[in-house]
C-alpha positions in Angstrom: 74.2 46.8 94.7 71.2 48.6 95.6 73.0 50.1 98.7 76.0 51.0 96.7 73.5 53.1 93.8 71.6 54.8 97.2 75.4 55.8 98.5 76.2 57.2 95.2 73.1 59.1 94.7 73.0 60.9 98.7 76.8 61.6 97.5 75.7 63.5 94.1 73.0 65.3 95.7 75.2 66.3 98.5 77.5 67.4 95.8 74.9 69.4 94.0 74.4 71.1 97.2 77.9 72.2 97.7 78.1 72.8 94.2 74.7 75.5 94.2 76.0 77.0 97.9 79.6 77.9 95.7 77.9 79.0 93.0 75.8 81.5 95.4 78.4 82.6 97.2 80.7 83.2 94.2 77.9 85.0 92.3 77.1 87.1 95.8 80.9 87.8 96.4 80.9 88.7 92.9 78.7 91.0 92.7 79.5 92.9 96.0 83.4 93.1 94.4 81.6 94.9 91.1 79.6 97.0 93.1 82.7 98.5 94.9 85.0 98.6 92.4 81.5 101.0 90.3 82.1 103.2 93.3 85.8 103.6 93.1 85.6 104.2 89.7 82.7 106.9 90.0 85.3 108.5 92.6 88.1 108.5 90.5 85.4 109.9 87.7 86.5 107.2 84.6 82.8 106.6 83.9 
């Protein structure tokens, strides 16, 4: 049982680990997309 709940737990915090890396990326990606489309829309002059 003990092994099992030690399984589980490296598998969550694995998971968490993924789960913050997406989160960066996703934020990052995000934020570079915003950035660009500012700049496009400074070009087209719609601010």
């Amino acid at each position: 049982m003990k092994k099992a709940l030690e399984i589980m737990r490296n598998a969550l915090a694995a998971l968490g680990v993924f789960f913050l890396y997406l989160l960066g990326h996703g934020m990052w990606d995000y934020t570079q997309h915003a950035a660009a489309s500012d700049l496009a829309c400074v070009y087209a002059r719609c601010m």
